[in-house]
C-alpha positions as CSV (number, residue, x, y, z in Angstrom):
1,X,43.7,-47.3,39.6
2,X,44.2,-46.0,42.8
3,X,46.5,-43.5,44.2
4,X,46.7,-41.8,47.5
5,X,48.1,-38.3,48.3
6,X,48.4,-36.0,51.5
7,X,46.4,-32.9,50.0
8,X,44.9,-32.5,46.6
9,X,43.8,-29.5,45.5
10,X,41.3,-28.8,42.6
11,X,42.0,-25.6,40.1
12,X,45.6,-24.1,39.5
13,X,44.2,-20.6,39.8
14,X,45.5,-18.1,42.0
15,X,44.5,-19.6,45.2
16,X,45.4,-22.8,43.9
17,X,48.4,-22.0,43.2
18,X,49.4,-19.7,46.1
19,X,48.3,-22.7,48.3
20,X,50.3,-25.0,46.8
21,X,53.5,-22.7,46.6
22,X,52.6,-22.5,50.4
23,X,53.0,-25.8,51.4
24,X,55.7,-26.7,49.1
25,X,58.0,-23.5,51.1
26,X,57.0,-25.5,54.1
27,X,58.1,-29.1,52.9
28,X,54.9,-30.1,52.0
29,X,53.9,-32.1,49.0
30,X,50.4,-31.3,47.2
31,X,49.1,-32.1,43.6
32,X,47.0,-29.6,41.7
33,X,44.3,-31.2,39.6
34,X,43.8,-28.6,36.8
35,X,40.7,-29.2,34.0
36,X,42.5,-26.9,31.7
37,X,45.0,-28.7,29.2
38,X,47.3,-25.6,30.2
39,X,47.2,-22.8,33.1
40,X,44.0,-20.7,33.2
41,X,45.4,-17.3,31.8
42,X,42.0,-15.4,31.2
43,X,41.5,-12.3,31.8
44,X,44.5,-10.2,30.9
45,X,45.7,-8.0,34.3
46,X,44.2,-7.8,37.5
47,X,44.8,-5.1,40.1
48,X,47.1,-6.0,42.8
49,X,47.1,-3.5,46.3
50,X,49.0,-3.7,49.1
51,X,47.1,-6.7,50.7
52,X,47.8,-8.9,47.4
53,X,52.3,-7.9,47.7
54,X,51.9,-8.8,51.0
55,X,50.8,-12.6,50.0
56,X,53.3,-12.5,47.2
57,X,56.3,-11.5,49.5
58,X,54.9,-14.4,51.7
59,X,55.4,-17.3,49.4
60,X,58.6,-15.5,48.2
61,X,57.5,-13.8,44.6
62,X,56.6,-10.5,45.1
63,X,60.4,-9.0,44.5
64,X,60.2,-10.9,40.6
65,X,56.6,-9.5,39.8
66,X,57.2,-6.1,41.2
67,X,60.8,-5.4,38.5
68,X,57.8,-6.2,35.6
69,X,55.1,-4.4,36.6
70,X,54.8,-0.5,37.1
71,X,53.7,1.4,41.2
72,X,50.6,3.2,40.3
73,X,50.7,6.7,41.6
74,X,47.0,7.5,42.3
75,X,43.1,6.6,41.3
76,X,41.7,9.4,39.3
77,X,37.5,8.9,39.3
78,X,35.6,10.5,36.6
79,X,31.7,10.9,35.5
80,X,30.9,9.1,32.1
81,X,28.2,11.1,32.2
82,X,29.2,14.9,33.2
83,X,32.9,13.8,31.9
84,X,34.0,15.3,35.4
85,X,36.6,14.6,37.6
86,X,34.4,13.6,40.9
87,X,37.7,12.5,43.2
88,X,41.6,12.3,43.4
89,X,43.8,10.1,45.6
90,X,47.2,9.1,46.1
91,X,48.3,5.6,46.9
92,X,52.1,7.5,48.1
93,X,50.4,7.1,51.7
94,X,51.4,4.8,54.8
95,X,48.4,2.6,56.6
96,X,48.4,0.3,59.4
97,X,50.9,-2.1,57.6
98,X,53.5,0.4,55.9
99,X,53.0,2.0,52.5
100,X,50.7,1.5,50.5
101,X,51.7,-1.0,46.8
102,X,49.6,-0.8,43.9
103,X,50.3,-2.4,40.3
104,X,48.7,-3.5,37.3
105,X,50.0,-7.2,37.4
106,X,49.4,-9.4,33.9
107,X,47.6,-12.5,34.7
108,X,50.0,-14.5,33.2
109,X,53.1,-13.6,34.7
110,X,51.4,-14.3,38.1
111,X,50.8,-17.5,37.4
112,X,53.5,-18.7,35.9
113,X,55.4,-17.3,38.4
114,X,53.6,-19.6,41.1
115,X,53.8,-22.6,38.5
116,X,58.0,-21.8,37.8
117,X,58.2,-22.1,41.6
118,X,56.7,-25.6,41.9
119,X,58.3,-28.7,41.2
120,X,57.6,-30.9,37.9
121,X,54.5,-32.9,38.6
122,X,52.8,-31.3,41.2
123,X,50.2,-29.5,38.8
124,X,48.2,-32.4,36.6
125,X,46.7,-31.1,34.4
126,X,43.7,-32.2,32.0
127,X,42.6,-33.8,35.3
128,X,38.6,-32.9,35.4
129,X,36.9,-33.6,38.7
130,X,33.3,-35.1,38.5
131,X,32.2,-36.0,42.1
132,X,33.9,-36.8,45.1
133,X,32.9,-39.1,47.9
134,X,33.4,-40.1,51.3
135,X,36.1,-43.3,52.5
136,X,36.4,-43.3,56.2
137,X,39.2,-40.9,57.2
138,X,39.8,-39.6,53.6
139,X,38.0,-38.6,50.2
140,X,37.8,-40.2,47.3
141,X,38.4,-37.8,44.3
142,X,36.7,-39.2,40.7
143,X,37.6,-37.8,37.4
144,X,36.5,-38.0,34.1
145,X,39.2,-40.2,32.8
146,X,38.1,-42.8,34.8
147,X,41.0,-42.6,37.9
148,X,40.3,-42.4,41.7
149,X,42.5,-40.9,43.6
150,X,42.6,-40.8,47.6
151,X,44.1,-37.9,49.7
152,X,43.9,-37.0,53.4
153,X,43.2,-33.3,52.9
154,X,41.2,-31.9,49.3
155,X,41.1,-27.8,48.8
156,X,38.6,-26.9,46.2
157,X,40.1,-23.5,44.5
158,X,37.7,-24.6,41.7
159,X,36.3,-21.5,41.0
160,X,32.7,-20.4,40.9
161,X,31.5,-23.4,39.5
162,X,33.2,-25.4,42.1
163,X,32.4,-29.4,42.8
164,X,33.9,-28.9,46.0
165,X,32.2,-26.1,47.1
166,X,28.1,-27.8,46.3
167,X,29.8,-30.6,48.2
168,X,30.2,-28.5,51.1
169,X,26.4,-27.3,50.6
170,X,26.8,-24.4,49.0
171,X,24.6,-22.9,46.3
172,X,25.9,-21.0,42.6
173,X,27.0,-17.7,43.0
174,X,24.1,-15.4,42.1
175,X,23.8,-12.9,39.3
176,X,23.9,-9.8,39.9
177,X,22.2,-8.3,36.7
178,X,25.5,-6.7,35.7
179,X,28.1,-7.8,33.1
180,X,31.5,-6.5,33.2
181,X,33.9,-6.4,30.2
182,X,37.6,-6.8,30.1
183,X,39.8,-5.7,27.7
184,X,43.9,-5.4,27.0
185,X,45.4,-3.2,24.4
186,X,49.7,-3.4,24.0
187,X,51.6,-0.5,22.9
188,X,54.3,-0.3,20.9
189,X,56.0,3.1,21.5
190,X,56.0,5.0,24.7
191,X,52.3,6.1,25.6
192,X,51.7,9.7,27.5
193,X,49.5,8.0,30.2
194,X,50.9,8.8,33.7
195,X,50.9,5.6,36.3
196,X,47.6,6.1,37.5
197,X,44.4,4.2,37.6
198,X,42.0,5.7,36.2
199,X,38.0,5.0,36.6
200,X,35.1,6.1,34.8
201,X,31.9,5.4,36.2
202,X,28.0,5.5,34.8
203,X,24.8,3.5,34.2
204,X,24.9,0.8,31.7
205,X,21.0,-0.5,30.4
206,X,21.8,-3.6,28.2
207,X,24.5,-6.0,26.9
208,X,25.3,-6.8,23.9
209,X,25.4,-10.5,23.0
210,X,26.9,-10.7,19.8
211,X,30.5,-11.4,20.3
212,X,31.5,-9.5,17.3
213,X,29.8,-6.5,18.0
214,X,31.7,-6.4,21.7
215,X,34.1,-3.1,21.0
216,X,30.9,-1.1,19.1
217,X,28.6,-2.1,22.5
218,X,31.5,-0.7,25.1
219,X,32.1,2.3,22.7
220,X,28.6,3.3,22.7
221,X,28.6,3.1,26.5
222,X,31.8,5.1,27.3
223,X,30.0,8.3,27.6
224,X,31.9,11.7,27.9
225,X,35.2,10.4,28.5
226,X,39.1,11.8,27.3
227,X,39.2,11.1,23.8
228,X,42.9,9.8,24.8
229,X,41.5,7.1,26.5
230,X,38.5,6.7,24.3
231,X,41.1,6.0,20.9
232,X,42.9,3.5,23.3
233,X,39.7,1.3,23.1
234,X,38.5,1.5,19.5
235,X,42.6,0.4,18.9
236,X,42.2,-2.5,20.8
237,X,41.7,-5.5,18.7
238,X,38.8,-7.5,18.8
239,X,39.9,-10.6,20.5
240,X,41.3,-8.6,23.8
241,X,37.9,-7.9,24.4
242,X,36.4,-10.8,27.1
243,X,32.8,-9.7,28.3
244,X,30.9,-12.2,31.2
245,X,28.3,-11.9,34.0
246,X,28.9,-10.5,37.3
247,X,28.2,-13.1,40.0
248,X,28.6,-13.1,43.1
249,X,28.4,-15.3,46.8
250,X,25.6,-14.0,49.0
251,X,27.3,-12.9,52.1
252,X,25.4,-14.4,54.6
253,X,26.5,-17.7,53.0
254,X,29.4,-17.5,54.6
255,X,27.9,-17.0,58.1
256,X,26.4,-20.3,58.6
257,X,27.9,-22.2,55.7
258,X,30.5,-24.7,55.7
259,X,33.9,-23.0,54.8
260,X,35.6,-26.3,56.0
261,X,34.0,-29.9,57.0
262,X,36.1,-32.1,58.0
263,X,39.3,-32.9,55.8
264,X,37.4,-30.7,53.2
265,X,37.8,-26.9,52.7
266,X,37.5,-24.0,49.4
267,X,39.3,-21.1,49.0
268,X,39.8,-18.0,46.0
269,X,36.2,-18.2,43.9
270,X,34.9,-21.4,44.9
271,X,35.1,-19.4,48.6
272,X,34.1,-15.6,48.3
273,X,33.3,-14.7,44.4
274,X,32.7,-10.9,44.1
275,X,32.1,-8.5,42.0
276,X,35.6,-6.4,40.5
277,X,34.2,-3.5,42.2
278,X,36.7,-2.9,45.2
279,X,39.7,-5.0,42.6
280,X,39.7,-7.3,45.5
281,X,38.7,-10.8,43.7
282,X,42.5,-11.9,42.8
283,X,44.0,-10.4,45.8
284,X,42.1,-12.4,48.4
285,X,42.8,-15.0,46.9
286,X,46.0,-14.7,47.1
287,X,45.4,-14.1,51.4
288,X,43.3,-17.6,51.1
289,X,46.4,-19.0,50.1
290,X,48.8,-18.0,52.5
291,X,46.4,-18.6,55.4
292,X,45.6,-21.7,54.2
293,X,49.1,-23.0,53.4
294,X,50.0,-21.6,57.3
295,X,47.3,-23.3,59.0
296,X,47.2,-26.4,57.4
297,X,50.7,-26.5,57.5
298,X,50.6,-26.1,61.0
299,X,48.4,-29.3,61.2
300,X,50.4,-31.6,59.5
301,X,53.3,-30.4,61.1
302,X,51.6,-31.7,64.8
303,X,51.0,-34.9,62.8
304,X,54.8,-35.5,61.6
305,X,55.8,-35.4,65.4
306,X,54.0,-37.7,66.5
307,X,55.0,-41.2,65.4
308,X,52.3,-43.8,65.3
309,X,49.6,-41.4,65.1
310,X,46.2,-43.2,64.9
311,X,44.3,-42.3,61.7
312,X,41.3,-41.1,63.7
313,X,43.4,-38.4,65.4
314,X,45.3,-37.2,62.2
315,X,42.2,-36.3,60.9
316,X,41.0,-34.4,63.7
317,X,44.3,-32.2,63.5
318,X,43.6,-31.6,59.8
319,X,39.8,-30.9,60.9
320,X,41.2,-28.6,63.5
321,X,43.3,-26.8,60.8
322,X,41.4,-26.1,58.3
323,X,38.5,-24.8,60.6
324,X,41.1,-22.1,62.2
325,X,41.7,-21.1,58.1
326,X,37.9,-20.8,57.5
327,X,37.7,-18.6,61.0
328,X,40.2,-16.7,60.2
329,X,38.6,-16.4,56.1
330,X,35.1,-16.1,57.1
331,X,35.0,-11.9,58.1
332,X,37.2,-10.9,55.6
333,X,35.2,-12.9,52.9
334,X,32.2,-11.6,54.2
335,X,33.3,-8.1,54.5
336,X,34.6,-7.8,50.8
337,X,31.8,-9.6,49.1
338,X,29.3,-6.5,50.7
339,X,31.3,-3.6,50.2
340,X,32.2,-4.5,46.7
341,X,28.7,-5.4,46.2
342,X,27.7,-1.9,48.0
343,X,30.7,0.1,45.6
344,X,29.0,-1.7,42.2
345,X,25.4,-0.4,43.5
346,X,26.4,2.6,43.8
347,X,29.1,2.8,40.8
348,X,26.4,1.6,38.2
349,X,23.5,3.6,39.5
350,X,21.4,5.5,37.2
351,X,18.2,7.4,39.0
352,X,18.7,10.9,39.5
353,X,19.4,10.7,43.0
354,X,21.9,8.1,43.2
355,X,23.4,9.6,40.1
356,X,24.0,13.4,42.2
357,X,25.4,11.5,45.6
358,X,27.3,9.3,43.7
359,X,29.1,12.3,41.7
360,X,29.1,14.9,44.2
361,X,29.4,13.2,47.4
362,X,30.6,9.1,47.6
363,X,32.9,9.2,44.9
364,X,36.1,10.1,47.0
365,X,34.4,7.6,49.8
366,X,34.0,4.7,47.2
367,X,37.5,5.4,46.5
368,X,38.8,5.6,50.1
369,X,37.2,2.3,50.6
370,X,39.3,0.7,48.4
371,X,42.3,2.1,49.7
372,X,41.1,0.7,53.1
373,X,40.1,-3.0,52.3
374,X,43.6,-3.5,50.6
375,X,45.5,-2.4,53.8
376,X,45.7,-5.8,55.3
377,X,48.2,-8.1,55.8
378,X,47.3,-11.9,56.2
379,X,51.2,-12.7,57.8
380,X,53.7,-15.1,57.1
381,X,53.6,-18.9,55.7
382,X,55.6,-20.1,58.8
């Protein structure tokens, strides 16, 4: 069977999501394909700077999120190794767009908020995409069950595995020989930490493969750390522990590859996957949204005023939309992949050298740099 819709849009992740709320503030109707029987809550917390409250404020959630989650204070930077403080900064600072905002948001209050905000329907999910082809003015979208669907626009927020974004040409994000491992322990009494993030940095040789062996492989590699934080780990149970490869885009990717084609665009991982380095991975996507959701919406606003409008020339103002969203994405993307990349290289260093600069002298600049890349605003939905 065959059904046709004005934008479809592949993964109700964070981008996905954010897009979707986006065009829906706007009058806009999209439908989220989701593989998952259920929203995609991996991954326990995420980071969220200014950059990320400014999106959230945009599609109109940021004031809900912020009563649940707590303002970090500071980053506090410390040597597994020596078990030194190497650098100490406080996020109570104004940048180029106001104070500075940064909270330790859970994953799944995020997107449930976004979901909560949609209407019934527009997220389907168990919906698998398997290849998509080309129908004159629009794209046909095949899934596993068997249905077609047709749409006019189709936003791959897939992740980095995305089917939209090898359509677009381009290749799997590449490894970068680290793994990183996530973890989230819940308290039942009051804690003594302060609101503060705090980040311990070293060289780590191997991982560990067997799952049940996870907490004894990130023990061993804590190094000299505060035993306070150390006893918050070893109380963490076993399934809060998530461990998976670092991957990343190649930068130059972005440079000469297809962001948008036609009716066709990506955006969150299927666009710019990073490493966590700079905490940046979630909050862009939440600026691919927005700009996405203004821009397009933009487009198919031209096309509502015009009555009659030849197919030929809707598509071009789609066309023309989403290439001012992959413009306006294409720096940015480019410019977080690297650094983060860069921080990570630097973070995870072990030779002597490296190891001396890194404690000594770039620890308060890797920190500064994050400060920096979160003071951004991508603007408003309308």
């Amino acid at each position: 069977m065959e059904v046709i819709e004005d934008v479809i849009i592949v993964g109700a992740g964070i981008a996905g999501l954010t897009t979707s709320l986006g065009h829906y503030r706007q009058g806009i109707r999209s439908l989220v394909l989701e593989s998952s029987d259920s929203l995609r809550i991996t991954g326990f917390a995420l980071l969220t700077w200014t950059n990320a409250w400014k999106a959230l404020d945009a599609v109109g959630i940021g004031d809900s999120l912020r009563q649940r989650h707590e303002l970090l204070r500071g980053n506090v930077t410390s040597s597994t190794i020596s078990g030194l403080q190497t650098s100490k900064m406080s996020f109570v600072a104004k940048g180029k767009h106001g104070e500075h905002e940064v909270r330790c948001l859970r994953r799944k209050l995020l997107l449930e908020a976004l979901a909560n905000e949609l209407p019934n329907g527009i997220i389907r999910y168990s919906s698998k995409v398997v290849s998509i082809e080309e129908s004159g003015y629009f794209k046909l979208i095949h899934l596993a069950d068997g249905n077609i669907i047709k749409t006019k626009v189709l936003i791959g927020c897939d992740g980095v595995n995305s089917v939209v974004a090898k359509w677009l040409g381009f290749k799997k994000p590449a490894f970068t020989g680290r793994s990183g491992f996530r973890g989230c322990a819940n308290f039942n009494t009051k804690h003594d930490f302060e609101p503060m993030l705090m980040q311990f940095f070293g060289h780590e040789k191997e991982l560990e493969d067997k799952p049940e062996l996870t907490r004894q492989y990130v023990m061993s590699k804590l190094g000299n750390i505060p035993e306070q934080v150390r006893a918050v780990i070893e109380n963490t149970e076993l399934d809060a522990f998530l461990s998976s490869p670092l991957r990343y885009r190649h930068p130059w990717e972005l440079l000469w590859g297809n962001i948008s084609k036609g009716n066709v665009c990506v955006a969150g991982d299927a666009l710019h996957p990073m490493t966590p380095d700079l905490g940046q991975g979630g909050c862009s996507a939440l600026e691919d949204g927005v700009v996405l959701a203004r821009c397009l919406g933009e487009a198919l606003s031209e096309i509502k005023q015009k009555s009659g409008i030849e197919p030929e020339e809707e598509y071009k103002e789609i066309e023309m939309g989403l290439k001012k969203y992959a413009n306006e994405r294409r720096w940015r993307s480019f410019d977080l992949i690297a650094i983060a990349y860069f921080v990570g290289f630097i973070q995870e260093g072990n030779g002597k050298i490296i190891s001396f600069l890194r404690d000594k002298f770039f620890a308060p600049v890797l920190a500064d740099l994050q400060l920096k890349r979160a003071d951004f605003d991508c603007g408003k939905i309308i």
